[in-house]
N, C-alpha and C positions, 0 to 999 in steps of 0.2 A: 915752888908754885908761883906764876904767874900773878900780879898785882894786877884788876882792875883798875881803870883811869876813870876819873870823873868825865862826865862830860858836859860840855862846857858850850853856853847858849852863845851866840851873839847877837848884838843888836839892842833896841830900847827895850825896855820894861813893858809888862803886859798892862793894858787900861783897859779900864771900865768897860764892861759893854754897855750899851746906850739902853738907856730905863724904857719900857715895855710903853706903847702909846692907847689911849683908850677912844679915838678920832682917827680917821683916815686925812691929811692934810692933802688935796688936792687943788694942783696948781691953778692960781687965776679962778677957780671956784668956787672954796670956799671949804669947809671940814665934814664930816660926815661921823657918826656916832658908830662904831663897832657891839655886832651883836654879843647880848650878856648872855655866858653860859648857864642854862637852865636843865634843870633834871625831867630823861624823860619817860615813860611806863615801855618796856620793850619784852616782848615775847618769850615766852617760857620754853627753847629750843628741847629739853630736855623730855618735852612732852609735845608728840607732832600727833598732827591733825591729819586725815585723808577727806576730802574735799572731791567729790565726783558733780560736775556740771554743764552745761548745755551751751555747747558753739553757739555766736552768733553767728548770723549770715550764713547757713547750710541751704537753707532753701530746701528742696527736694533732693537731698544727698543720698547716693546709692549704699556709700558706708556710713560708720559710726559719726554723730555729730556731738560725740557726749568727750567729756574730758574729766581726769581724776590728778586731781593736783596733793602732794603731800606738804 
């Protein structure tokens, strides 16, 4: 049966990735504060809504001006 070989990196050692910044630094301008993530109320898809209502701008329209949005 056949021996697997290691295998073998080269090159330098991994570094640090660079720590997360909470400012935007832009150049010759100055810094800017990054928005903070906030929690927010988001719709219940599990329970849909039919929604029927009224075009604007029909004017005197020979067809339907009405629309049904779910």
């Amino acid at each position: 049966m056949p021996q697997h070989s290691k295998v073998k990196i080269l090159g330098a050692p991994i570094q640090e990735p660079p720590a997360p910044s909470k400012v935007a630094e832009i150049q010759g301008q100055g810094s800017i504060p990054y928005a903070q993530c906030i929690e927010e109320a988001t719709p219940n898809t599990a329970v849909g809504k039919k929604v029927t209502g009224q075009k604007r701008g029909m004017g005197a329209a020979l067809r339907s001006g009405r629309y049904t949005s779910c």
